[in-house]
C-alpha positions, 0 to 999 in steps of 0.5 A: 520677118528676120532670116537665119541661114546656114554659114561656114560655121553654123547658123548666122542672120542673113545680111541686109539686103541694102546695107547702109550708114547713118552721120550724126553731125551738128549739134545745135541748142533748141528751145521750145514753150518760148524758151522754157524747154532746152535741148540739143538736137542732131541732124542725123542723115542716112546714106539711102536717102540722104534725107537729114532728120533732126532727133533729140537724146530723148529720141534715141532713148525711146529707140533703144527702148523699143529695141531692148522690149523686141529683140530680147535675144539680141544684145543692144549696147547702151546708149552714153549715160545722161547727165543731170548738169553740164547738158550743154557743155561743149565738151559733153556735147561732143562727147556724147555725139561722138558715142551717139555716132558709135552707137548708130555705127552697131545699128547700122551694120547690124543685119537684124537691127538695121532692118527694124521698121522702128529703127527705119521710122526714127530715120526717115520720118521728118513730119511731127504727126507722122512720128507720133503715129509710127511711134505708136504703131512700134508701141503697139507691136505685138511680135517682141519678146518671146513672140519674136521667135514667130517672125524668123525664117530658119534654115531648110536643112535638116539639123541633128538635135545633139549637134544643136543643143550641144551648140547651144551648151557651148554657147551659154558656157561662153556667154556666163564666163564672158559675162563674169570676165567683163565685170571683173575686167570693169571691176579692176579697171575701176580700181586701177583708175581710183588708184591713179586718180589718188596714191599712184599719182603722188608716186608718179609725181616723186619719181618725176621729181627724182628724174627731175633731180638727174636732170639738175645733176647733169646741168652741173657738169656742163663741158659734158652734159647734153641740154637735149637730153636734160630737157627730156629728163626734166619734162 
């Protein structure tokens, strides 16, 4: 069961009673079926145990899955997007574990999330038998959805019905115009970026070259000029 309870300022989920961490570290190309299937795996380690588990993306990805089918009223970040080519580009690798590491991070220290008999399963479990049950058994779960609600434990104190609903308009207010702000926010940072990448870049380019010029200017008058300055004109 998941615990809400009363904070300074309205209700909140209660901390993990074991707070800990999770690295995910060393990448490592695999192979399997003599080499026919490749794939990169991580050595991820929790702090409460300090026992490493090696998981490939398509393990994280089946984990968010369960999360988003159970926790419908709570929001999971996405996972880094896959990529069809360029798997095992070292630069893609390291990016990807750099996102897999800020993923865990949310899970982790998330007083709902970090406390998922799933989440603990994909952690602990280091024994390909086992897994595939656990697996299962979080596949087979029947308190996800809606049914979610059925295993909270709400607060004692009595609480008046308009101060809750008008908690809970305020709340929806809040996350449709956090919602619209944040796609517009993409929206014209995608354009902007669009922009730089083709138009801006060519002005950028002719006003380094009119910088360029005053630096060359300069060099004309050298009793005066000062080579410092010059070179920072003209890097």
């Amino acid at each position: 069961s998941y615990t809400i309870e009363m904070g300074p300022v309205g209700p909140k989920w209660k901390e993990s009673p074991q707070p800990f961490s999770c690295s995910i570290e060393d990448p490592t190309k695999q192979t399997k079926f003599k080499g026919i299937k490749t794939y990169i795996s991580y050595r991820v380690t929790p702090s409460h145990t300090a026992h490493p588990v090696y998981r490939r993306y398509k393990h994280f990805d089946w984990l968010y899955n369960r999360l988003l089918h159970k926790f419908t009223v709570i929001s999971v970040p996405h996972l880094p997007e896959k990529q069809a080519t360029g798997r095992f580009e070292e630069d893609f690798i390291e990016k990807r574990k750099r996102r897999l590491i800020l993923w865990m991070n949310h899970m982790t220290s998330h007083p709902v999330l970090s406390q998922y008999e799933g989440f603990e399963h994909f952690l602990m479990c280091a024994d390909d038998k086992q897994w595939k049950l656990g697996k299962r058994r979080a596949e087979k779960d029947e308190m996800v959805g809606a049914h979610f609600m059925l295993t909270l434990q709400i607060p004692n104190e009595h609480q008046d019905l308009q101060d809750v609903e008008e908690r809970i308009d305020s709340f929806k207010s809040f996350a449709k115009k956090m919602d619209d702000s944040v796609m517009q926010l993409t929206h014209v940072a995608s354009e902007l970026v669009r922009k730089h990448l083709g138009g801006f870049r060519k002005e950028f380019q002719r006003l380094g070259n009119a910088f360029q010029s005053i630096s060359q200017a300069f060099m004309l008058d050298p009793p005066h000029s000062s080579e410092t300055l010059n070179n920072a004109i003209s890097h």
